[in-house]
C-alpha angles and dihedrals in degrees: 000000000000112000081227113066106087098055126094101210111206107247128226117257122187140188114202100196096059098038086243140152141175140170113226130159111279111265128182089228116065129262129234139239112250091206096039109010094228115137113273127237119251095230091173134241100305112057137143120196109220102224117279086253091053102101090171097050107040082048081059087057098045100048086046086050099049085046094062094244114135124199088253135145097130120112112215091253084047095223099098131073143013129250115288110229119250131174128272109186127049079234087072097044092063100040082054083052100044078052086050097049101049097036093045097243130154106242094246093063085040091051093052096059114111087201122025088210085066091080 
């Protein structure tokens, strides 16, 4: 049996607007923002919150999250895979869009490339 599956690991929420993120235990219903009170975003178990001064960054997230992608990489039992990689700069967002464009990709499959030159 997996060491880890008895444990309920706390999940990452985020809301874009207010450049905020918290980890809470994983619920069905949605969480709220503490600043603006807006549902917050299920961004998944591993993610990393670029700093609140960080516009490049906090655009990446937005435009992973919009896309439907999750900082995932985490099996439940939390002995499987590895991180899947996601953007970090706006910069890489766009390079991943110019590939989707020209190759014909959705932008989720676009966004999840660790390199643009892979498709």
């Amino acid at each position: 049996m997996c060491t880890y599956a008895e444990v309920h690991y706390k999940v990452h929420y985020v809301c874009v607007p207010c450049r905020r993120s918290c980890k809470q235990p994983w619920r069905a219903g949605e969480s709220r923002c503490v600043r603006c009170r807006k549902p917050m975003v299920f961004a998944g178990h591993d993610f990393a919150a670029p700093r609140r001064g960080d516009e490049r960054g906090w655009r990446a997230v937005a435009a992973v999250l919009a896309a439907g992608l999750r900082y995932e990489g985490f099996e439940p039992c939390g002995c499987g895979q590895e991180p899947k990689f996601r953007p970090r700069t706006s910069a890489q967002v766009r390079a991943r869009r110019r590939v989707a464009a020209r190759k014909g990709l959705t932008d989720a499959e676009a966004l999840a490339l660790r390199d643009p030159s892979e498709a």
